[in-house]
C-alpha positions in Angstrom: 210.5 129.0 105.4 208.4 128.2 102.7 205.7 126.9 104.9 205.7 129.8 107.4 205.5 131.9 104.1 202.2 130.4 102.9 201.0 130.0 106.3 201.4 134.3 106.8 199.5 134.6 103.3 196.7 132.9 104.3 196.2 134.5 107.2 196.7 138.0 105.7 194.6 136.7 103.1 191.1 135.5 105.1 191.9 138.5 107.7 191.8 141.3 105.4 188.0 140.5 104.4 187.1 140.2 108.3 189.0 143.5 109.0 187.5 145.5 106.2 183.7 144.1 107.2 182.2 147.0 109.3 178.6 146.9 111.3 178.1 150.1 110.3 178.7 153.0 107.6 180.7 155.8 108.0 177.5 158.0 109.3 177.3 155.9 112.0 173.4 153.4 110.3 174.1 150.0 109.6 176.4 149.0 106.4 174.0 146.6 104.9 170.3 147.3 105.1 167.8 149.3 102.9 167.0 153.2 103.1 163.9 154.6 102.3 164.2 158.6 101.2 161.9 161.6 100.2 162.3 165.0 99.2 161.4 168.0 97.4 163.3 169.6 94.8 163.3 172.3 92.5 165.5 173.6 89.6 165.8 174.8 85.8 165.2 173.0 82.6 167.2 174.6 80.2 167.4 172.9 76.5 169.9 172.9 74.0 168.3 175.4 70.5 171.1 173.8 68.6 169.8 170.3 69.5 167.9 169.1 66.8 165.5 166.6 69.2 161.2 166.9 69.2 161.7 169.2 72.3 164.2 171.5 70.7 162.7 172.4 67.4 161.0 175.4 68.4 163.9 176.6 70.9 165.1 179.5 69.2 163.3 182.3 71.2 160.4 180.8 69.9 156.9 180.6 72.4 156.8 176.6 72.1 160.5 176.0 74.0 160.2 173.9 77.0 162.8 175.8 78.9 161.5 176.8 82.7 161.1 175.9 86.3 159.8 172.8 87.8 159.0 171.8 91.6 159.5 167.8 91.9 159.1 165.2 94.5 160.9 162.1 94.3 161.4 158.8 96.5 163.2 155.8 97.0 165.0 153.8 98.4 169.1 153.1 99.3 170.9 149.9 99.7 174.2 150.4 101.5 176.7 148.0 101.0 179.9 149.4 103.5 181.4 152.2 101.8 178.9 151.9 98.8 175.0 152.0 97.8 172.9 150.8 95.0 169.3 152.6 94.7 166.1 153.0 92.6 164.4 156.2 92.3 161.3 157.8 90.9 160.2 161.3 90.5 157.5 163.6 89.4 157.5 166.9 88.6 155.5 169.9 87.5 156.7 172.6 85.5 156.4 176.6 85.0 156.4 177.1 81.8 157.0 175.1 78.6 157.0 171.1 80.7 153.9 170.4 82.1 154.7 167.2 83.7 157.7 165.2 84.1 158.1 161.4 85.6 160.8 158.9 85.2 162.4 155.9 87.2 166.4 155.8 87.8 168.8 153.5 89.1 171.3 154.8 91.1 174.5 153.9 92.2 177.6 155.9 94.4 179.6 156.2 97.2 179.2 157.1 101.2 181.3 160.0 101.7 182.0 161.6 105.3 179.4 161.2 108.3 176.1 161.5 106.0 176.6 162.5 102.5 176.3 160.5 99.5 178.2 160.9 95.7 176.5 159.5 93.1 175.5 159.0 89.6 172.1 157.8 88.4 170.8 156.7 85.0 166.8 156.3 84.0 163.9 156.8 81.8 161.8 159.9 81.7 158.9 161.1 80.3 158.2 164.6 79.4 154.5 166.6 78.7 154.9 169.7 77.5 152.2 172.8 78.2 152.4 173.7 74.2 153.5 172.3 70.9 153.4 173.9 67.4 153.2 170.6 65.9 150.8 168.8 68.4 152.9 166.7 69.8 152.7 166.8 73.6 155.1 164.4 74.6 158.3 162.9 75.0 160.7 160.5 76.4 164.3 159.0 75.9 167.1 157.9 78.8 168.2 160.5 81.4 171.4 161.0 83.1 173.0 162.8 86.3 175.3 163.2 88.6 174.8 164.7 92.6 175.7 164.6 95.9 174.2 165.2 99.2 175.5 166.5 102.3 173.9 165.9 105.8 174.0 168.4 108.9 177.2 167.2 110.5 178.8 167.5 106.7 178.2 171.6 106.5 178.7 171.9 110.5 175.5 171.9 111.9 175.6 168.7 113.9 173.8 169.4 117.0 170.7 171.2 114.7 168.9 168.5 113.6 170.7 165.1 115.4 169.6 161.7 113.6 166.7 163.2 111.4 168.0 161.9 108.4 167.8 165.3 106.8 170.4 166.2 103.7 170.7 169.1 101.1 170.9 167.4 97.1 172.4 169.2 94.4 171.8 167.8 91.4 172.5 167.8 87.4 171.1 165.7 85.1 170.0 165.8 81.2 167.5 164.4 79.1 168.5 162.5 75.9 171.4 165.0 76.2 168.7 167.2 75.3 169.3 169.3 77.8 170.7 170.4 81.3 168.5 170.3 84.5 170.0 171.9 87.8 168.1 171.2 90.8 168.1 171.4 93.9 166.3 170.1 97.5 165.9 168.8 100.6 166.0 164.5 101.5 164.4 162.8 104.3 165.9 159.1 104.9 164.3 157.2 107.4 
Protein backbone atom coordinates (compact mmCIF):
# COMPACT_ATOMS: atom_id res chain seq x y z
CA UNK A 1 0.00 0.00 0.00
CA UNK A 2 2.75 2.08 0.75
CA UNK A 3 4.27 1.53 -2.55
CA UNK A 4 1.12 2.12 -4.66
CA UNK A 5 0.98 5.30 -2.44
CA UNK A 6 4.26 6.79 -3.51
CA UNK A 7 3.94 5.49 -6.88
CA UNK A 8 0.26 7.82 -7.29
CA UNK A 9 2.41 10.82 -5.80
CA UNK A 10 4.82 10.71 -8.23
CA UNK A 11 2.71 10.56 -10.88
CA UNK A 12 0.44 13.32 -9.62
CA UNK A 13 3.53 15.00 -8.98
CA UNK A 14 5.45 15.09 -12.68
CA UNK A 15 1.79 15.26 -14.27
CA UNK A 16 0.56 18.33 -12.84
CA UNK A 17 3.66 20.39 -14.46
CA UNK A 18 2.89 18.71 -17.98
CA UNK A 19 -0.94 19.44 -17.52
CA UNK A 20 -0.56 23.01 -16.44
CA UNK A 21 2.12 23.75 -19.61
CA UNK A 22 -0.06 25.31 -22.34
CA UNK A 23 1.12 26.21 -26.22
CA UNK A 24 -0.61 29.08 -25.98
CA UNK A 25 -2.09 32.01 -23.68
CA UNK A 26 -5.47 32.56 -22.87
CA UNK A 27 -5.92 35.12 -26.05
CA UNK A 28 -5.18 32.46 -28.13
CA UNK A 29 -0.63 33.84 -29.20
CA UNK A 30 1.89 31.58 -27.98
CA UNK A 31 2.62 31.26 -24.03
CA UNK A 32 6.24 31.88 -24.33
CA UNK A 33 7.60 34.24 -26.81
CA UNK A 34 8.32 38.04 -26.95
CA UNK A 35 5.71 40.92 -27.85
CA UNK A 36 6.57 43.98 -29.34
CA UNK A 37 3.82 47.02 -28.59
CA UNK A 38 3.21 50.72 -29.47
CA UNK A 39 0.77 53.25 -28.65
CA UNK A 40 -0.27 56.70 -28.08
CA UNK A 41 -1.46 58.02 -24.90
CA UNK A 42 -2.66 60.98 -23.35
CA UNK A 43 -3.61 62.13 -19.85
CA UNK A 44 -3.23 64.78 -16.84
CA UNK A 45 -0.32 65.52 -14.61
CA UNK A 46 -1.70 66.76 -11.61
CA UNK A 47 1.00 67.46 -8.59
CA UNK A 48 0.54 67.37 -5.09
CA UNK A 49 0.89 71.69 -3.60
CA UNK A 50 1.36 70.18 -0.24
CA UNK A 51 4.38 68.05 -1.49
CA UNK A 52 7.30 69.69 -0.61
CA UNK A 53 9.52 68.17 -3.86
CA UNK A 54 11.64 70.74 -6.64
CA UNK A 55 8.40 70.37 -8.82
CA UNK A 56 6.00 71.33 -6.17
CA UNK A 57 7.40 74.45 -4.65
CA UNK A 58 5.54 76.83 -6.73
CA UNK A 59 2.19 74.71 -6.85
CA UNK A 60 0.04 76.79 -4.90
CA UNK A 61 -1.91 78.64 -7.82
CA UNK A 62 1.24 79.94 -8.58
CA UNK A 63 2.28 80.36 -12.77
CA UNK A 64 5.50 77.98 -12.28
CA UNK A 65 3.22 74.56 -11.29
CA UNK A 66 3.83 71.79 -13.66
CA UNK A 67 0.28 70.62 -13.58
CA UNK A 68 -1.27 70.05 -17.35
CA UNK A 69 -1.72 67.78 -20.28
CA UNK A 70 0.64 65.65 -22.08
CA UNK A 71 0.45 63.49 -25.45
CA UNK A 72 2.98 60.45 -25.05
CA UNK A 73 4.21 57.61 -27.18
CA UNK A 74 5.69 54.71 -25.64
CA UNK A 75 7.02 51.20 -26.79
CA UNK A 76 8.17 47.88 -25.85
CA UNK A 77 8.11 44.89 -25.63
CA UNK A 78 6.16 41.70 -23.54
CA UNK A 79 7.45 38.40 -22.55
CA UNK A 80 4.60 36.00 -21.80
CA UNK A 81 5.32 33.27 -19.60
CA UNK A 82 1.63 31.20 -19.57
CA UNK A 83 -0.63 33.04 -17.46
CA UNK A 84 2.04 35.81 -16.85
CA UNK A 85 4.45 38.57 -18.57
CA UNK A 86 7.53 40.33 -17.69
CA UNK A 87 8.24 43.65 -19.90
CA UNK A 88 10.41 46.79 -20.40
CA UNK A 89 8.99 49.91 -21.51
CA UNK A 90 10.00 53.44 -22.50
CA UNK A 91 8.04 56.51 -23.15
CA UNK A 92 8.20 60.07 -24.24
CA UNK A 93 6.00 62.68 -23.75
CA UNK A 94 5.28 66.33 -24.48
CA UNK A 95 3.38 68.44 -22.27
CA UNK A 96 0.71 71.53 -22.41
CA UNK A 97 1.53 73.49 -19.98
CA UNK A 98 3.97 73.49 -17.04
CA UNK A 99 6.15 69.83 -18.37
CA UNK A 100 7.87 70.33 -21.41
CA UNK A 101 9.15 66.97 -21.89
CA UNK A 102 8.96 63.78 -20.15
CA UNK A 103 11.06 60.29 -20.74
CA UNK A 104 11.64 57.36 -18.55
CA UNK A 105 12.26 53.50 -18.83
CA UNK A 106 10.00 50.94 -16.80
CA UNK A 107 9.93 47.49 -16.08
CA UNK A 108 6.85 45.88 -16.01
CA UNK A 109 5.41 42.96 -14.81
CA UNK A 110 1.37 41.41 -14.57
CA UNK A 111 -0.96 39.05 -15.42
CA UNK A 112 -2.96 37.82 -18.74
CA UNK A 113 -6.52 38.27 -17.99
CA UNK A 114 -9.42 37.04 -20.40
CA UNK A 115 -8.95 36.68 -24.30
CA UNK A 116 -6.52 39.89 -24.76
CA UNK A 117 -6.17 42.08 -21.72
CA UNK A 118 -3.32 42.48 -19.52
CA UNK A 119 -3.17 43.71 -15.43
CA UNK A 120 -0.20 45.03 -14.50
CA UNK A 121 2.09 47.09 -12.39
CA UNK A 122 5.26 48.78 -13.71
CA UNK A 123 8.04 50.59 -11.90
CA UNK A 124 10.91 53.03 -13.64
CA UNK A 125 12.85 56.08 -13.87
CA UNK A 126 11.70 59.29 -15.34
CA UNK A 127 12.88 62.44 -16.23
CA UNK A 128 10.97 65.57 -16.17
CA UNK A 129 11.68 69.27 -18.18
CA UNK A 130 9.57 71.70 -17.25
CA UNK A 131 8.43 74.86 -19.66
CA UNK A 132 9.19 77.37 -16.60
CA UNK A 133 10.88 77.59 -13.27
CA UNK A 134 11.10 80.53 -10.80
CA UNK A 135 14.31 79.22 -9.55
CA UNK A 136 15.97 78.09 -12.83
CA UNK A 137 15.87 74.80 -12.47
CA UNK A 138 14.46 72.99 -15.46
CA UNK A 139 14.64 69.60 -14.56
CA UNK A 140 13.90 66.66 -12.64
CA UNK A 141 13.92 63.11 -12.07
CA UNK A 142 13.31 60.44 -9.24
CA UNK A 143 11.52 56.64 -9.58
CA UNK A 144 8.00 56.34 -11.07
CA UNK A 145 5.24 54.05 -10.33
CA UNK A 146 1.79 52.66 -11.75
CA UNK A 147 -0.62 50.41 -12.06
CA UNK A 148 -3.04 49.68 -15.59
CA UNK A 149 -4.71 47.36 -17.46
CA UNK A 150 -5.62 46.84 -21.03
CA UNK A 151 -8.50 45.41 -22.56
CA UNK A 152 -8.56 44.05 -26.19
CA UNK A 153 -11.72 44.01 -28.72
CA UNK A 154 -13.18 40.64 -27.78
CA UNK A 155 -12.73 41.92 -23.89
CA UNK A 156 -15.43 45.03 -24.37
CA UNK A 157 -17.48 42.91 -27.13
CA UNK A 158 -16.29 43.97 -30.22
CA UNK A 159 -14.72 40.76 -31.50
CA UNK A 160 -15.50 40.52 -35.07
CA UNK A 161 -14.29 44.62 -35.41
CA UNK A 162 -10.94 44.46 -35.56
CA UNK A 163 -9.99 40.32 -35.55
CA UNK A 164 -6.12 39.60 -34.65
CA UNK A 165 -4.86 43.30 -34.94
CA UNK A 166 -3.47 43.31 -31.78
CA UNK A 167 -5.24 46.53 -30.90
CA UNK A 168 -6.15 47.23 -26.92
CA UNK A 169 -7.43 50.33 -24.88
CA UNK A 170 -4.71 51.26 -21.65
CA UNK A 171 -5.87 52.96 -18.73
CA UNK A 172 -3.28 53.99 -16.75
CA UNK A 173 -2.17 55.66 -13.26
CA UNK A 174 1.07 56.27 -12.34
CA UNK A 175 3.10 58.96 -10.01
CA UNK A 176 6.28 60.53 -9.99
CA UNK A 177 8.43 60.32 -6.73
CA UNK A 178 4.94 60.28 -5.28
CA UNK A 179 5.01 63.62 -6.50
CA UNK A 180 2.15 63.34 -8.14
CA UNK A 181 -0.78 61.54 -9.99
CA UNK A 182 -0.80 61.01 -13.80
CA UNK A 183 -4.05 59.50 -15.44
CA UNK A 184 -3.69 58.56 -18.91
CA UNK A 185 -5.03 56.99 -21.24
CA UNK A 186 -4.46 55.27 -25.08
CA UNK A 187 -4.51 53.04 -27.65
CA UNK A 188 -1.66 49.72 -27.97
CA UNK A 189 -0.63 48.03 -31.01
CA UNK A 190 1.15 44.48 -30.30
CA UNK A 191 2.40 42.80 -33.11
Amino acid sequence: MRYLTLAAAAATLFAAPAYAQTDTAPDGTPAFGIEPYVGLMGGYNDFDSDNDGPLTTNCNGRSGCPDGGFVEAVAGVNIPVAAFFIGAEGNVAKGFKGIDYEYGVYGRAGLRAGDSGLIYGKVGYQWIETDERSNGDREDDGISYGLGVEVGPKDIGLGGLTGNSGVRLRLEVSTFDLQNIRPSAGVIFHF
